[in-house]
N, C-alpha and C positions, 0 to 999 in steps of 0.2 A: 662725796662732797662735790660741788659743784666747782666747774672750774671760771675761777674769776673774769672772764673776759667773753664777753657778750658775741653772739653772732647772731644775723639778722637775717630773713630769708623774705621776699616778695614774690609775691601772686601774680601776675600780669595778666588782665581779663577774669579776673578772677569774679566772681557772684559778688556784686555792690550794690546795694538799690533802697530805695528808702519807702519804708509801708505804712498805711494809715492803719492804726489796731485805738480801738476805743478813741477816736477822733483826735489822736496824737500819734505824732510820727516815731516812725522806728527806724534804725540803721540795721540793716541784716546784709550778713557777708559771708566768705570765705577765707581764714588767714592763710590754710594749709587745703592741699588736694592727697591726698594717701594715694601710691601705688603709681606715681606718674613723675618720672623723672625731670628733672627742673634741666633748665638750658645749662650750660657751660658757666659753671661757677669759676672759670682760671683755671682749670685744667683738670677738672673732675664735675660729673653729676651727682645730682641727692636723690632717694627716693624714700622719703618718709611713712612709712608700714604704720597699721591702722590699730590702736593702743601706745601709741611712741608719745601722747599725751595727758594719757593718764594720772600716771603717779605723778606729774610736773603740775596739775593741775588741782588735784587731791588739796583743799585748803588753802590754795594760792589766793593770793591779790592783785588781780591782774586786771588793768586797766585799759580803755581802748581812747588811744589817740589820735590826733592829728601827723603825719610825719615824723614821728619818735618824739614828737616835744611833750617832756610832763607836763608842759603849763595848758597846754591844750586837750583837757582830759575830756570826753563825750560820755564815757561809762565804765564803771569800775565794778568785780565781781563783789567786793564785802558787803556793797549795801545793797546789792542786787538790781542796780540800772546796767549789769552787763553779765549776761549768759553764755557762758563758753560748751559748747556741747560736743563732743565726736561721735560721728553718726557713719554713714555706710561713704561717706565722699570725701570728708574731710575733717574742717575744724571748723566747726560752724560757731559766728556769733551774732548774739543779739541783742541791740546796747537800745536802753530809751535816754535818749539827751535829754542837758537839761533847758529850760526854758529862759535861755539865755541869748544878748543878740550873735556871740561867738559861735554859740549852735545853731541856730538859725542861718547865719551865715555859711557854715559847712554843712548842713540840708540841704542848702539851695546849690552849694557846687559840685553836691553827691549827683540831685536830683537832673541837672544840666550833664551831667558826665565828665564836668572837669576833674574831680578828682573818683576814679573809678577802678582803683587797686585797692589788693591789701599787703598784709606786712605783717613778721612777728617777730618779735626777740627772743633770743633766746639763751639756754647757757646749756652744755655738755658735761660730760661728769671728769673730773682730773681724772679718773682713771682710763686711758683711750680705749681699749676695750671694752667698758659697758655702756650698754645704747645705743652701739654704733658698731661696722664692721664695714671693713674695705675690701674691694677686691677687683682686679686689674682685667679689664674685657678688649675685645678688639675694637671697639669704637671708644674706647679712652676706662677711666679711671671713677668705678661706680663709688660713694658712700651710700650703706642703708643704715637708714636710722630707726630704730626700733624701742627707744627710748629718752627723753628729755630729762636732765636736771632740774630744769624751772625755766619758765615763762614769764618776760617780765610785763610785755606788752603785746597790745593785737592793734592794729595801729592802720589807719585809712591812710594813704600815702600818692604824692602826684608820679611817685616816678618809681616804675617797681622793674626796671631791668637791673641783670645780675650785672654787676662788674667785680672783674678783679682785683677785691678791695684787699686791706691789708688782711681783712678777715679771712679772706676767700685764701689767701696765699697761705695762713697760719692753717687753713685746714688744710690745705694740700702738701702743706710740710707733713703732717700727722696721718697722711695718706700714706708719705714716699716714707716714712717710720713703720708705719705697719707694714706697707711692704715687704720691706727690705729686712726688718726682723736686726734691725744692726743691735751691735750689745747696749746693753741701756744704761753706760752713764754717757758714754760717746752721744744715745741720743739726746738724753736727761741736757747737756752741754750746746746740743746742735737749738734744739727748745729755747732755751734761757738765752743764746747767743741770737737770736731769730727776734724774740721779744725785746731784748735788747735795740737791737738794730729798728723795730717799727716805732720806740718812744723818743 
């Protein structure tokens, strides 16, 4: 099962670019890179292993946005204006908008390079051990992720540096858990008190 609370991951420099295919424009991107450790998530790295979106993707509905907002949808996989592929680099996708002036308007700020990241959301499975393993190196505190829950969005985004969000903190708590191996209702308690404290 999936665990209820979203986390979000950004590309920076990531493949943004808009293509002319049957004399209508296309948005083609990169949400995910495989195999290439992401900057200082708050006090650990990710490095997303190449299948970690498969199964998350298997039947999904998964929409491509403007900065995480549903109202600003560009392409969506059910009716097939959005293509999500994993291929030898990453998570490739490829949305046709629609012929609206809200898209039009975000072509033109893809096509000038104001908006030239991506972004994805995502969720982890409530069990910390599946899709996921930690392990503590001398330049800090790896996560590999080897598997997703679900994918809710792939999402073109103006500002895609990491910070140490509340997100980023809640996975570094479940970083020093696996670690540390403490008994598990102490951590079951450390969790709940943690979730507690960021609402």
């Amino acid at each position: 099962m999936a665990n209820p609370k979203p986390d979000t991951r950004s590309l920076p420099a990531a493949e943004l670019r808009v293509d002319q295919v049957d004399g209508k424009r296309r948005i083609v991107g990169y949400a995910a890179v495989f195999n290439s450790p992401s900057e200082d998530l708050g006090g650990f790295r990710e490095i997303i292993r190449p299948g970690a979106f498969a199964s998350a993707l298997a039947g999904a509905d998964v929409r491509l946005v403007v900065n995480h907002d549903p109202s600003l949808i560009l392409g969506r996989t059910r009716n097939g204006t959005l293509k999500l592929v994993e291929d030898s680099r990453g998570l490739r996708y490829e949305a046709d908008p629609p012929d609206t002036q809200m898209a039009r308007d975000y072509l033109v700020s893809i096509e000038r390079g104001d908006l030239s990241e991506s972004s994805f959301r995502f969720y982890m499975f409530d069990d910390p051990n599946r899709g996921q393993s930690w392990r503590s190196e001398p330049t800090g505190v790896i996560r590999e992720i080897t598997e997703f829950a679900r994918i809710d969005d792939v999402s073109i985004v103006a500002y895609a540096a990491y910070r140490a969000t509340e997100v980023s903190v809640r996975s570094l708590d479940q970083a020093r858990l696996a670690l540390a191996k403490p008994d598990p209702w102490i951590a079951q308690a450390d969790v709940e008190l943690l979730f507690a404290e960021a609402d």
